[in-house]
C-alpha positions, 0 to 999 in steps of 0.5 A, spaced: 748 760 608 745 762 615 749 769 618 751 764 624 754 759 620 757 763 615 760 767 622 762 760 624 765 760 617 769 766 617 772 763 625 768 770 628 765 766 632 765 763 638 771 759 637 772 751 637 775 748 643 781 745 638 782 751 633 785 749 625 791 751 626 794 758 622 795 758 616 789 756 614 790 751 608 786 754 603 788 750 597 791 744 597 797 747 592 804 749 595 810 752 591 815 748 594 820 754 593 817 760 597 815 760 605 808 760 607 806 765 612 805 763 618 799 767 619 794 771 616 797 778 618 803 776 615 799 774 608 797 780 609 803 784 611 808 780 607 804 779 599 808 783 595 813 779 598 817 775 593 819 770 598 812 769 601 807 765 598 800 768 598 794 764 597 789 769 598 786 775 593 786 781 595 778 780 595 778 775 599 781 778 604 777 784 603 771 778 604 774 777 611 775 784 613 768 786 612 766 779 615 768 780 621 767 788 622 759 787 621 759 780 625 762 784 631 756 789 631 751 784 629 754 779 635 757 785 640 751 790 640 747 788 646 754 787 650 753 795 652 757 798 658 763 795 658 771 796 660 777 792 658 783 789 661 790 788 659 796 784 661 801 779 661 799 772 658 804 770 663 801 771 670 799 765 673 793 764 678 796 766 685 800 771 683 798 778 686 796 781 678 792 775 677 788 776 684 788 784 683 785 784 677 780 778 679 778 782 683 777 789 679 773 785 675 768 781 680 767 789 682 765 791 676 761 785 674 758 787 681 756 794 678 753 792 672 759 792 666 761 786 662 768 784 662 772 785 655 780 781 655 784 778 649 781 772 651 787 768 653 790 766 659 793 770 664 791 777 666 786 776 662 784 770 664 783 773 671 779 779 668 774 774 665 774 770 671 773 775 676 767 777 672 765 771 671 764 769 678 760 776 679 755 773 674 757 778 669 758 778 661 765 777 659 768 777 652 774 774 649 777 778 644 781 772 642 787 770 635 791 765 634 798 765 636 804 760 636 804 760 643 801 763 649 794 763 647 788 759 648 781 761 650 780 761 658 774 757 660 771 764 663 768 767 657 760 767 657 757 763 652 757 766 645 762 771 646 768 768 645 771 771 637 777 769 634 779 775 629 784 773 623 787 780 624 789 784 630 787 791 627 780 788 627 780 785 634 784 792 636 777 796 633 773 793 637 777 793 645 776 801 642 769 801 641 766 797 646 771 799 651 768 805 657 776 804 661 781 800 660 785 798 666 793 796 664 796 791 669 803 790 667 804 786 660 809 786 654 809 788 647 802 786 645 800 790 652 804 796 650 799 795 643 793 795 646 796 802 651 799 805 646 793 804 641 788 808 646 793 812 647 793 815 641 786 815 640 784 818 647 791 823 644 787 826 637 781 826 641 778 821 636 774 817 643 768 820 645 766 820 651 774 820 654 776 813 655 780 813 663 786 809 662 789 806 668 795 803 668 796 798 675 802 798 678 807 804 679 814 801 680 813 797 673 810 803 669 814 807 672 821 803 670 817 802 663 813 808 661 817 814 662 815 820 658 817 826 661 823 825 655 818 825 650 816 831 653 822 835 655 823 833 647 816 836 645 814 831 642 807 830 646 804 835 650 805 837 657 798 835 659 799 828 655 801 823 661 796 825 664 791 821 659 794 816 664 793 814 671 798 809 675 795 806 681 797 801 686 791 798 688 783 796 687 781 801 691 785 806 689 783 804 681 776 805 683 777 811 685 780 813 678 774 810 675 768 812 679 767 818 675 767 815 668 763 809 670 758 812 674 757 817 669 755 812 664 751 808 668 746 815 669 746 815 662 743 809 661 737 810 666 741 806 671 741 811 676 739 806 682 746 802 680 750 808 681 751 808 688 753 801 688 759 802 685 764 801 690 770 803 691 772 800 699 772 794 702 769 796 709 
């Protein structure tokens, strides 16, 4: 079996419009008396479960792991200098957000960085969108849920993924990701921030990665860790890895530094000054 098509296989690659939905039926064969799970995380997370069917082995799921982790850096390699975009699912076109974002990410295609979302709707829909419309490379980190998520139309071709993990599709936000910009989300937002976070915390992202969080009324009402600090248990400095803005501008303020650095350290000197920071 070719590498494409074992990929296709393995649901790494580009996603079919009308994905199987999870779980995958990988045998026939049903215990009426035990709950199948209803996802491969929970197969996983759930196998010494005495009430949840396991249907796969542990080699088989080791399989699929080692799968999707060398398919990702056959298939990501050429993406190169990228930021990653999180955010609600729930934000429709129009809403403020989505148009924030939309924009962020047409300016930073216009600069030269691919775009890299969860691949669904929403702020994420938004990102690739902007992206898409500046003729920039997005991607789509995508996995399947009961609700919420489906692929959006923006995604570049070939750069659409369905991971059956989310600790494998987190890894690669992290790799190939140069900053994040956090718009206003749920838990799986708080995930991928806290995710980061951490990583840019211990020190284990190197460059450091610019974390911005958009908009200020909603992170301050949600993220307040001056009790963590008062605690002890985060640093003084520690909410400082993060930088809440209100606007394009001022989020492209906050990024220039990171985002021209790595354009000069690819070559890209000329594409330096290009990167924008207002709207004359």
């Amino acid at each position: 079996m070719s590498r494409v098509a074992s990929c296709v296989a393995l649901g790494v690659l580009p996603a079919a419009p009308a994905a199987p939905a999870y779980p995958v039926q990988v045998t026939p064969d049903h215990d009426p008396d035990l709950r199948r799970a209803a996802s491969l995380d929970e197969e996983l997370l759930e196998a010494e479960t005495v009430d949840v069917e396991t249907y796969l082995t542990d080699a088989r799921r080791i399989e699929r792991i080692d799968e999707e982790l060398r398919t990702g850096f056959a298939s990501l390699a050429h993406v190169g200098k990228a930021v990653s975009v999180f955010g609600s699912a729930r934000t429709p076109p129009g809403h403020p957000e989505y148009e924030h974002a939309r924009e962020a990410a047409r300016r930073l295609g216009e600069a030269g960085f691919a775009m890299i979302t969860g691949g669904g709707p929403g702020i994420m829909e938004a990102a690739n969108r902007g992206a898409h419309e500046a003729g920039g490379k997005t991607v789509g980190l995508n996995i399947r849920l009961a609700s919420e998520q489906g692929a959006n139309p923006y995604i570049s071709r070939g750069l659409n993924f369905e991971f059956h993990y989310f600790f494998m599709r987190k890894f690669w936000f992290a790799y190939l990701a140069k900053a994040v910009i956090i718009f206003p989300g749920g838990f799986g937002t708080l995930d991928e921030l806290f995710e980061i976070l951490t990583l840019e915390q211990t020190q284990k992202l190197a460059p450091r990665t610019t974390i911005v969080l958009y908009g200020t009324e909603y992170w301050d009402r949600v993220l307040s860790l001056q009790p963590m600090v008062d605690w002890g248990a985060i640093g003084p400095k520690d909410p400082g890895l993060m930088h809440r803005v209100d606007s394009v501008d001022a989020a492209f303020q906050v990024l220039k530094p990171a985002l021209e650095a790595e354009l000069a350290a690819e070559g890209e000197t000329v594409k330096a000054p290009k990167l924008k920071l207002t709207r004359k």
